[in-house]
Structures are given as C-alpha cells and as structure tokens.
KOLVEXVO-655158 format. One line per 8 residues: number of its first residue (from 1); their letters; for each residue z, y, x of C-alpha. Coordinates in Angstrom, 2 decimals, always signed. Example, Ala and Ser with C-alpha at 12.3 -4.5 7.8 and 13.67 -1.06 7.14 Angstrom:
<sites>
1> AS> +7.80/-4.50/+12.30  +7.14/-1.06/+13.67
</sites>
This chain:
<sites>
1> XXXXXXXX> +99.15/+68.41/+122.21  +98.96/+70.94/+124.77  +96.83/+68.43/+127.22  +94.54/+67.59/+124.96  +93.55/+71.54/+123.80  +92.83/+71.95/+127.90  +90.55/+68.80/+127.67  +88.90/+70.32/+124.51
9> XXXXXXXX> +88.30/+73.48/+125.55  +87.12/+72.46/+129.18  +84.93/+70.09/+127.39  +83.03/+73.65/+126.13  +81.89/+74.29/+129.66  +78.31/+73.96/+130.70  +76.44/+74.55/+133.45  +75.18/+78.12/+133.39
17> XXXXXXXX> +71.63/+78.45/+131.51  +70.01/+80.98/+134.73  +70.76/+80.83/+138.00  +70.84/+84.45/+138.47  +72.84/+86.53/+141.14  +75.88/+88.20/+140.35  +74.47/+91.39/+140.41  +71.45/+91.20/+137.82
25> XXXXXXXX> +74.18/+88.94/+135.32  +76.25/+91.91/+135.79  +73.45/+94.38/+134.56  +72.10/+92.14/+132.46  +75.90/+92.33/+130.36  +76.01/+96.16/+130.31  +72.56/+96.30/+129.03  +73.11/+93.81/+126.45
33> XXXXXXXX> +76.39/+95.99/+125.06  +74.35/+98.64/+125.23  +71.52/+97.33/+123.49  +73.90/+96.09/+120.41  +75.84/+99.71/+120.45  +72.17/+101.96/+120.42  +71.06/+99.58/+117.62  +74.26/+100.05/+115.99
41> XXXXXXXX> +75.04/+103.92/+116.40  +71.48/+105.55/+116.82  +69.52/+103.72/+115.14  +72.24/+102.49/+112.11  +70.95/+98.83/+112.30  +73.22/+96.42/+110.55  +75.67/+94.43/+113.24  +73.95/+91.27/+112.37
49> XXXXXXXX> +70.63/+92.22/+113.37  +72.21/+94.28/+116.31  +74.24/+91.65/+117.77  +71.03/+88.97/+117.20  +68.61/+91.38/+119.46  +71.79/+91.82/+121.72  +72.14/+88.25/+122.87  +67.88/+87.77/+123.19
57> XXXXXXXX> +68.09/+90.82/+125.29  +71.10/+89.70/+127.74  +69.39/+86.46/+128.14  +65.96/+87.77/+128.84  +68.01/+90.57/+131.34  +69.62/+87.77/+133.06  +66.13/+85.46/+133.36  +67.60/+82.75/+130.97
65> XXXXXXXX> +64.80/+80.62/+129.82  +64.42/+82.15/+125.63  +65.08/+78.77/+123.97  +68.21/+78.20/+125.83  +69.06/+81.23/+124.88  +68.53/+81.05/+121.41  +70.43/+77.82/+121.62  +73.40/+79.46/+123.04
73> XXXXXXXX> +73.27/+82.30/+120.29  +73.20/+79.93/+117.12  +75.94/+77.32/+118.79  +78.14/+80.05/+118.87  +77.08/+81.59/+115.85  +77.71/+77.79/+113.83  +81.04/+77.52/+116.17  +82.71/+80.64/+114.70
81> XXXXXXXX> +81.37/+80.10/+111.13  +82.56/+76.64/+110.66  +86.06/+77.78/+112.52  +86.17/+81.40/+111.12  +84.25/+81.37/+108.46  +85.90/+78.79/+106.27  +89.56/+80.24/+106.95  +87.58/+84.03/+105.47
89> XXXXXXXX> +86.58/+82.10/+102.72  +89.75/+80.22/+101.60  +91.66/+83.65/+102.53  +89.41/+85.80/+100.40  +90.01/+83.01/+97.32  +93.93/+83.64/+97.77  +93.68/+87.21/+98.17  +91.51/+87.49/+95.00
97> XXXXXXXX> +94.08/+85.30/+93.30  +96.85/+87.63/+94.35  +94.81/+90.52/+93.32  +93.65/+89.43/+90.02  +96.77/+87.48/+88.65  +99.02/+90.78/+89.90  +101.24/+88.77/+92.41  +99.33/+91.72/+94.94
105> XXXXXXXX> +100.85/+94.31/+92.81  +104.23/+92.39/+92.57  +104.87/+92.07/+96.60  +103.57/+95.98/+96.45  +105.72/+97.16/+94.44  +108.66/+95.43/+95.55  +107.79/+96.49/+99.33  +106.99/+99.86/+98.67
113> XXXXXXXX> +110.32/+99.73/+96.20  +112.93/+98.52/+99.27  +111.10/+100.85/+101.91  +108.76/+103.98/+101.82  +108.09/+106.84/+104.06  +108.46/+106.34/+107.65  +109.90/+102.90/+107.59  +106.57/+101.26/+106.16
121> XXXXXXXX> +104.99/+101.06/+109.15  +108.05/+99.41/+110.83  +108.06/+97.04/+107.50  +104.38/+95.84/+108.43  +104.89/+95.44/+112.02  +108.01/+93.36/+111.17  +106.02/+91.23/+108.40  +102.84/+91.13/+110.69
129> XXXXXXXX> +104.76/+89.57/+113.58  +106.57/+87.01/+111.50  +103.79/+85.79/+109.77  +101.80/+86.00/+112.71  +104.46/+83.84/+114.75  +102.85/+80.42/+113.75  +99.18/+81.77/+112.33  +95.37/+81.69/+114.55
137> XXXXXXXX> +94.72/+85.51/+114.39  +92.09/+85.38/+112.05  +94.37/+83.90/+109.31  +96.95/+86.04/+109.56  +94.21/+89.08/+108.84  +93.11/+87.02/+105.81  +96.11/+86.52/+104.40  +97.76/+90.39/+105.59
145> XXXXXXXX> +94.46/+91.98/+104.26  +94.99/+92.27/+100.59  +98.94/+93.76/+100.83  +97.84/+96.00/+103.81  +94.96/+97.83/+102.17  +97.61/+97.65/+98.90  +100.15/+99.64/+100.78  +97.91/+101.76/+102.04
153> XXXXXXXX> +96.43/+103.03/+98.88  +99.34/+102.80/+96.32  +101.44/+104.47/+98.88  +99.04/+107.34/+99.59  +99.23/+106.40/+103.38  +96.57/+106.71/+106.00  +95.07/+103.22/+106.64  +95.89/+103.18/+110.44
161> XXXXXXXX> +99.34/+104.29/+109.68  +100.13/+100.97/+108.25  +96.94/+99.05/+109.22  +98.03/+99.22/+113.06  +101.07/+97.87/+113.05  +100.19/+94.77/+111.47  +97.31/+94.42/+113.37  +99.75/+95.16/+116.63
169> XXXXXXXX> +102.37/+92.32/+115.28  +99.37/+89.85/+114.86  +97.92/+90.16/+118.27  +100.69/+90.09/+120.39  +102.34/+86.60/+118.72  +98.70/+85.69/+119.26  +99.01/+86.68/+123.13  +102.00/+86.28/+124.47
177> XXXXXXXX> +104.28/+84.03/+122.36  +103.62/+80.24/+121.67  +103.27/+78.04/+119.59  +100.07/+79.87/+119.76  +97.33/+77.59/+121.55  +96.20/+80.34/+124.29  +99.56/+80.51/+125.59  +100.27/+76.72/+125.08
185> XXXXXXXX> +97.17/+76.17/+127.09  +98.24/+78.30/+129.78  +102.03/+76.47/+129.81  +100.43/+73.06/+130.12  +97.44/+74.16/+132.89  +100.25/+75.96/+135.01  +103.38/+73.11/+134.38  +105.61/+76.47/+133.02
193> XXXXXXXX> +109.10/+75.26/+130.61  +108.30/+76.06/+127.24  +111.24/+77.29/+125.80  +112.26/+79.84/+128.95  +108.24/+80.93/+128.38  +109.61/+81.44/+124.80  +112.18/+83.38/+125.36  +110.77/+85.74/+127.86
201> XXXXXXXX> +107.61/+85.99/+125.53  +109.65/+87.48/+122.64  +111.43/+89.45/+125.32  +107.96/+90.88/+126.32  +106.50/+90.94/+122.51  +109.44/+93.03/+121.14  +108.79/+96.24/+123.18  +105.21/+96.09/+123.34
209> XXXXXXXX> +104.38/+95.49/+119.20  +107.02/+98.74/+119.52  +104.58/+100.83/+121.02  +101.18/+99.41/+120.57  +102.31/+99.29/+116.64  +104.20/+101.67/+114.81  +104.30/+104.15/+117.95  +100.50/+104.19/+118.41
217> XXXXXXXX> +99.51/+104.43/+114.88  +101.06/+107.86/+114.61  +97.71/+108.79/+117.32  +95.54/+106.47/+115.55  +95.81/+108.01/+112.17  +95.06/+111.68/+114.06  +92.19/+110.49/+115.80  +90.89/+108.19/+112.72
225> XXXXXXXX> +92.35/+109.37/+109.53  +90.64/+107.27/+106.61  +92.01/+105.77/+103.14  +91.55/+102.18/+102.17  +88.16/+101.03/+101.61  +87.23/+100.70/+98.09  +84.61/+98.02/+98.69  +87.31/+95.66/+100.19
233> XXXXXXXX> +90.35/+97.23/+97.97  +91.62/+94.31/+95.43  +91.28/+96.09/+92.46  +94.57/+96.25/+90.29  +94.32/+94.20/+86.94  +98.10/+94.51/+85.90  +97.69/+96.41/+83.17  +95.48/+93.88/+81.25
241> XXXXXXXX> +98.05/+91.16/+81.59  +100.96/+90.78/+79.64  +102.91/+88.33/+82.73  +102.42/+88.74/+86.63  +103.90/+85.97/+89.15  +107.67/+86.88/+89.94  +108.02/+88.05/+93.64  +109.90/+84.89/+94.56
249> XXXXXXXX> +106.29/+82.61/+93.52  +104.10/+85.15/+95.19  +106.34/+85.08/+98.25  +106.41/+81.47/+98.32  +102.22/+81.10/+97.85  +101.64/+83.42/+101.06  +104.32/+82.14/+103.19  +102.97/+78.39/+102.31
257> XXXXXXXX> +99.85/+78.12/+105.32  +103.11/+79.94/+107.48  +105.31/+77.29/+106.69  +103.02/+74.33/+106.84  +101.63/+75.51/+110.64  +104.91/+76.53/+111.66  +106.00/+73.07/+110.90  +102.66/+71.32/+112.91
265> XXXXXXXX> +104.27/+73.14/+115.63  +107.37/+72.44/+116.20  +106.51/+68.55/+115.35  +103.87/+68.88/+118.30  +106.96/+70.55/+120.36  +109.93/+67.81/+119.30  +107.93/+64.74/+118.45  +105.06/+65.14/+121.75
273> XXXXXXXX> +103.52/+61.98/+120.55  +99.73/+61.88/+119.54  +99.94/+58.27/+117.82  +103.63/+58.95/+116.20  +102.49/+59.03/+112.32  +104.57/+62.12/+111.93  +102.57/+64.05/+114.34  +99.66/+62.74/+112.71
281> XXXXXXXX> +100.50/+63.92/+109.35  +101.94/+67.08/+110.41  +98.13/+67.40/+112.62  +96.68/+67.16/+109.35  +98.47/+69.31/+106.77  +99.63/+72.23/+109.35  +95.86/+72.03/+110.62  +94.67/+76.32/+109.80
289> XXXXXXXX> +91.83/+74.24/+107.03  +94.51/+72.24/+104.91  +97.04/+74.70/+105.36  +95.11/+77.90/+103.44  +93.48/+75.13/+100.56  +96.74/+74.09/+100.02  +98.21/+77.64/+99.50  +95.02/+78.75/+96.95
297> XXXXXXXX> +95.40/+75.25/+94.83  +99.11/+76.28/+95.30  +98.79/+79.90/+94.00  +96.48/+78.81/+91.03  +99.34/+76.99/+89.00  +101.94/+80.00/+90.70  +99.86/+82.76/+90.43  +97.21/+81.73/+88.01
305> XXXXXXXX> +99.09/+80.39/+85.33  +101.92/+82.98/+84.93  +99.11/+85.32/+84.35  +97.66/+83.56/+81.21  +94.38/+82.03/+83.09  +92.55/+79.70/+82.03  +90.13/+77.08/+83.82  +87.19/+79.34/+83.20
313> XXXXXXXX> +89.16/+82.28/+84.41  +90.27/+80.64/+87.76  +86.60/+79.64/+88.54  +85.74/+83.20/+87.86  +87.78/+84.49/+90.50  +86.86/+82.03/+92.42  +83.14/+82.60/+92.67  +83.89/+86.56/+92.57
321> XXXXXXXX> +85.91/+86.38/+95.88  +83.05/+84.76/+97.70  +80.35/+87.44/+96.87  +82.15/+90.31/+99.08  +82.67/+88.70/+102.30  +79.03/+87.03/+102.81  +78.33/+90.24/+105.38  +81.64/+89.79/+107.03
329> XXXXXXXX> +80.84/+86.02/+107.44  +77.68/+86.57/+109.38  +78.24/+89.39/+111.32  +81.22/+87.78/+112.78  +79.52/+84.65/+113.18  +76.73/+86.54/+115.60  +79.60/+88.25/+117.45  +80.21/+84.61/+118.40
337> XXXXXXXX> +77.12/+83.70/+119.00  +76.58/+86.76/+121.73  +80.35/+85.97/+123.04  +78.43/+82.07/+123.54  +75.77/+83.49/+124.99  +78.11/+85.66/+127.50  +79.42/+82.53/+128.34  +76.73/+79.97/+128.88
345> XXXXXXXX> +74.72/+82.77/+130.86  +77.56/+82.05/+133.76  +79.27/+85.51/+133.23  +82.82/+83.62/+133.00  +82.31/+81.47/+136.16  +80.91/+84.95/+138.01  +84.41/+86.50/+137.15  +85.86/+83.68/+138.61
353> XXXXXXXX> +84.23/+83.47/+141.80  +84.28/+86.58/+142.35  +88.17/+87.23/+142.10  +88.61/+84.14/+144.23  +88.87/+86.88/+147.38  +91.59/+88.82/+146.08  +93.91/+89.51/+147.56  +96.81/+90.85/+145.36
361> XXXXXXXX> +100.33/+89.37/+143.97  +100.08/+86.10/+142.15  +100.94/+88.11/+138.62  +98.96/+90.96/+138.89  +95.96/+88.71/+140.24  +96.39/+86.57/+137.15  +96.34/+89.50/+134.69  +93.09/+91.05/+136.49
369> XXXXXXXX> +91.45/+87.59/+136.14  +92.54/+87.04/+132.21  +91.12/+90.97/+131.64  +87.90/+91.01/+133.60  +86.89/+87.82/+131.48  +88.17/+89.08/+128.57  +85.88/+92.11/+129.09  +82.61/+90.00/+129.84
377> XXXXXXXX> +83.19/+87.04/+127.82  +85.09/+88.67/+124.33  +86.86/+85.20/+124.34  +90.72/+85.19/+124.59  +90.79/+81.79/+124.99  +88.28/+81.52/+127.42  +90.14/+83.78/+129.32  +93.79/+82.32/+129.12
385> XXXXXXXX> +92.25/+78.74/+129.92  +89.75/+80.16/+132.74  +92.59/+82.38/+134.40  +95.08/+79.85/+134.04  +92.83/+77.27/+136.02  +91.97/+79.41/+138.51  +96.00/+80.52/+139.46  +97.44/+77.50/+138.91
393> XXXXXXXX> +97.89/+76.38/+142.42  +99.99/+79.51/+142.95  +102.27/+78.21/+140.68  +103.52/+75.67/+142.79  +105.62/+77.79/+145.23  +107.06/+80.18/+142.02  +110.57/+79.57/+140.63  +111.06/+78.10/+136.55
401> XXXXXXXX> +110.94/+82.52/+135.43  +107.95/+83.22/+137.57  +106.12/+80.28/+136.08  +106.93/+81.37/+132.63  +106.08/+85.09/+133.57  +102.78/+83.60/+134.72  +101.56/+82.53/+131.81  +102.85/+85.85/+130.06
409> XXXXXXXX> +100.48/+87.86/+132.27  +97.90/+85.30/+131.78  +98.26/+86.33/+127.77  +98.19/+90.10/+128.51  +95.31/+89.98/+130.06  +93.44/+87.79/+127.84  +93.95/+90.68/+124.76  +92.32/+93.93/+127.09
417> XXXXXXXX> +90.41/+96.10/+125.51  +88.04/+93.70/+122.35  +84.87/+95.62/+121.92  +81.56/+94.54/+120.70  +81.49/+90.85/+122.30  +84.80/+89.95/+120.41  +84.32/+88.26/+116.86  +87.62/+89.82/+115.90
425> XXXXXXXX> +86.25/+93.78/+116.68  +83.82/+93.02/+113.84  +86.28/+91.14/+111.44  +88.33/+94.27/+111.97  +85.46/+96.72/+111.53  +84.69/+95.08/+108.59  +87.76/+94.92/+106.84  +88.96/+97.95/+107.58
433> XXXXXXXX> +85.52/+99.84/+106.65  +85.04/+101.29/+110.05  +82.18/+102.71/+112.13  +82.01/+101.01/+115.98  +83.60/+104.32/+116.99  +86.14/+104.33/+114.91  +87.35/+100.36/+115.82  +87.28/+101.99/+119.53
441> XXXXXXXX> +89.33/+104.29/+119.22  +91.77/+102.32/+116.84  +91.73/+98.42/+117.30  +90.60/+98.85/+121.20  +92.98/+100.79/+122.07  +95.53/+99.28/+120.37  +94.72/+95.91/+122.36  +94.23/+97.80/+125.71
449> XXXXXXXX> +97.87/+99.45/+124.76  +99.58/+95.77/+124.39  +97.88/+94.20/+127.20  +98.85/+96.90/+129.63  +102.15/+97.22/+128.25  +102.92/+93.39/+128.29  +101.13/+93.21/+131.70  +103.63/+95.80/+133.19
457> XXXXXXXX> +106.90/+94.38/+131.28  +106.03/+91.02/+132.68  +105.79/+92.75/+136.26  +109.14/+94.25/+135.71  +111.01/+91.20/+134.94  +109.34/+89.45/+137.72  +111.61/+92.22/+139.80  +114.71/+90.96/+138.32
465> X> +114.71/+87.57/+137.87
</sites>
C-alpha cells in the first residue's frame, strides 16, 4: 500500500512549465502571494477571483507560457474538487442530518453535560485527535464542524477556545502519526519500522497537540475573539420534534467513516497484499468516498427516522445542505489550483536543489527541506514525499529510532506555517467565518506552533536514543 502511494504521487511530477532561474521563480512566488493577499485585504475581492488572478500572475512573473499556465490552475482546481470537494459535500449532508434530526443537539448536550468550563477545550482536543487518528484532514473538519461550532455557541465559548484544539488534534495525527498516507509515504521512501515510527509518533503528538491545542487557544481567543458563525451554525430544530436520535445512534453514525478507514488501515498494515480480496474490499469500503456515503445513508434510517422524517423530508435536507457550501467548494478548489500551479512552475524542484548544499544534521536538514516546500508549494504531501526522496540516502547509516525519527521530522516540517497557497487555510477560513488575518494569526500559527514543537521533540529524542 505504502509503495504504490510513492508511485502515485511521483507519477504527479512534471517537468517544470518555464525554465526560469531560481531567482525570478523566487520573486515570481512572493509576488503571486502578494497579489492574492492585496486582492483579498485592500481591495475585498472574493478568494475565488483572488486566488484565479494569483496563479495567472505567478505564471506570467515566472515567464510560464499563459496556456500552460491556465492548464496548471484548472488541473489543480478539478484535482482538489473531485478529492475535496465530494468529501465537503457528503460531510455537509451528515452534518445537516445531525443538525436537523437533533442528533447535533443530542452529542451537545451530552458533551457539554459530562464536561464544561475549562475542560472543553481538553474534551475537543481529545475527540479531535481520536477521530482524526484514521481520517484525511479534510474529513475530519467535515465531520468535527457541526459539534464544534455547537459547543461553541450553546456553551457561550469563544470559537478559538474550542475551535483550536480540534483543529490542533486533527493536524498533528495528520502529520506525524500513521496510518496517515504522508507519514506512510515517508516510512516506505526512507525503509523506517512502522510500528517503532508509531510509537515515537504518539510520543511526539501527545506534547505537541498539548501546546499547539488547548495551550495556544487561550492566545488565540485574545488575539481573535469571535462567536460561531451564524451562516455556517446548524440551526437547532429540537423543539419542533417530538423524538431526537439517542446519543448511542448519533455516536455510532459519526464514528462510522472512523471505523470503516480505521479498519482499511490496519488491513493494509496486517494483510500487505494488493490482490488478497480482503484488502480489496477493505480498499473499497474504508476508501474516504464510500466511507462518508455510507455514514449519511447510515444516519438517515438512525438519525432520520427517530425524528419522524419522511422521504420528502430527507430529500429536503438533502438539497438544503448543498446550497451553503457552493463558495467553500470553489474557493478551495482554486487554492489548489494556485498550490498546482506552485508546483508545475518548478518551485518544489528549486527547493530541492537548492538545499542539496546543506550542510546541517540529517534531522534538522530533513525538517528545513519538508518546511521550505511546505512554504512554496502549500502541499503537505508534496512536501513529506519530496523531502523524504531527497534524505533518504542518509538513512542508510541511521539506527531503527533515527529512521523512525526521520520520518517524524519529515511530518513536522511538512505542517509549517499554511497560508494562502494551502487549500486547507481557506477550508478553515471558511468554516470558521474568518478574515485572511484572522486565519494568520489563528490556524497559522497554530501549524507553525506544532511543526516547531514536533520538529524540536523529535531532535530531543534523537539525543537519547
């Protein structure tokens, strides 16, 4: 399983669409940010529209021919859509069906029942990270959205206070522990042991979602102290139905895409066989798609049905969850496309060569790689495969720990500092109702926080063991 993701994703490389120096690709990057944040903050353009000009403008700056350009753009634009952009969809569907049938309100109520005060946000870092063990970032956000936001509002808390940590617990499973691909990726490209890589990841993900979670929200609600966004609130319906779903149904409907790619996972791990019918099956059913339909076709007979609705009902809230999210769809969809365009201008293989005359410890040069991709590219894949490739030879002098710690600093890395290139800054932005200043100094931060935090843990162990 792991061999065949590096195949895939080495199969996305292409040769560079301009054969410019390093130094005009360079400018041409900062002027293309700062083309989509002027657009954005000065001149209040929507982020669709902002990040289209963006990626013309870094391809003209770099001297890419225009229709290679515009190629790039709407690749990566389709790319995220068709992988994104159906797991929004099917996520919005289940959180409207939470929302409408009062299974939202149940898990609410019996959260904000067992814990309150300052325990919440230790409660969504907790939930965050377990759901997030097994879950592509973007699902986990899909399916954490509607209870988040819930929480925040019913329990009069500030949205960073609890939105943070679950963010935290979600990107640093994503990072650092597998059976996540970006770290799988990095195990297989670098010959690491799983299971110690495992162990030392949750070793490294425990302290870190600490701090860049529940610790760092206390700043983030001072520095950005807003309420729940109506316009992406689930509104509460409870008091027009006589039933709601019991906790135990609801539970069991969210948990289901957790379960079912949890399960792909460990088959991939135990069974390692691409033609065992097992694998297949499990391939199919813990695939991100199947997993989320089969949780809303799920929750319509456990959450639909409790509540009284009918057929017409269910198709109601069907085509009602859809409506809200078309923005979110295509303004994450053009953050791909500019990340594509980032990428087929060269700017990853520039990093690359260029950090091939460092000079610096085999860990720290591997984290430095991951980030300075990270930062030019918005991809975290692309920079846990890209890194990964370039330091693997080093691996072949470390010890079974190093190896593993390799691929840990790899990880940290790969999560610095998501800004305006990164698909997920606008999903959060979005979501969250933000201004691009306000997902700076929140979600930024917060990713900056675990990647340095996980990058120096991971240097510290490599002291010890």
């Amino acid at each position: 399983m792991t061999r065949l993701s590096v195949e895939v994703l080495a199969a996305d490389a292409v040769a560079p669409i301009t054969s410019s120096g390093h130094a005009r690709l360079g400018i041409a990057v900062l002027l293309g940010i700062a083309v989509i944040v002027l657009l954005i903050t000065t001149f209040k353009l929507h982020a669709f529209l902002a990040l289209t000009i963006g990626s013309l403008a870094l391809g003209a700056f770099a001297g890419a021919p225009l229709d290679k350009v515009i190629t790039s753009f709407t690749t990566g634009l389709g790319a995220t859509v068709a992988g994104v952009g159906v797991l929004i969809a099917l996520g919005s569907v289940l959180g409207k069906l939470l929302a409408d049938s009062g299974g939202a309100d149940q898990i609410v109520d019996t959260i904000l029942a067992k814990a309150g005060g300052r325990a919440m946000p230790w409660v969504m870092v907790l939930i965050a990270s377990v759901i997030g063990l097994p879950l592509f970032f973007e699902v986990g956000i899909v399916l954490l959205i509607p209870v988040v936001l819930m929480v925040a509002k019913r329990g009069h808390y500030s949205l960073m206070r609890i939105g943070i940590p679950a963010l935290a617990g979600l990107s640093v499973m994503h990072g650092l522990v597998p059976p996540h691909p970006g770290p799988l990726v990095a195990i297989d490209a670098v010959h690491a042991n799983l299971g110690l890589t495992l162990a030392l990841g949750v070793l490294v993900a425990i302290p870190t979602v600490i701090i860049a979670g529940p610790l760092f929200s206390k700043v983030a609600a001072r520095w950005v102290d807003v309420q729940a966004p109506d316009r992406m609130l689930p509104q509460r319906p409870s008091e027009e139905l006589e039933d709601r779903p019991g906790f135990g149904a609801t539970l069991v409907t969210i948990l289901l895409p957790v379960v079912l790619m949890l399960a792909k996972a460990l088959v991939d791990v135990v069974v390692d066989d691409p033609a065992h019918t097992v694998q297949r099956v499990f391939d199919v059913i813990g695939s991100p798609l199947i997993a989320l339909l089969a949780a809303v076709i799920v929750g319509m007979f456990t959450l639909g049905r409790p509540a009284g609705f009918t057929r017409e009902r269910l198709s109601e809230t069907v085509e009602k969850s859809l409506a809200p999210i078309a923005g979110i769809l295509l303004i994450v969809g053009a953050g791909g496309g500019f990340k594509q365009t980032l990428i087929d201008c060269g700017v990853g293989q520039m990093i690359l060569e260029i950090s091939k005359d460092w000079s610096i410890p085999a860990l720290l040069l591997a984290w430095l790689i991951a980030v300075a991709i990270r930062l030019a590219t918005g991809s975290a894949t692309v920079a846990t495969v890209s890194a990964a490739g370039l330091v693997a030879p080093l691996a072949a002098d470390m010890s079974t720990a190093h190896t593993a710690l390799l691929v840990l600093a790899i990880g940290a890395g790969s999560l610095f500092f998501s800004h305006v290139n990164d698909a997920g800054f606008w999903l959060v932005k979005e979501y969250f109702g933000l201004s691009v200043g306000q997902t700076l100094k929140t979600w930024s931060v917060m990713e900056t926080i675990i990647s340095v935090v996980g990058g120096g843990l991971v240097l510290l162990l490599s002291l010890v063991i």
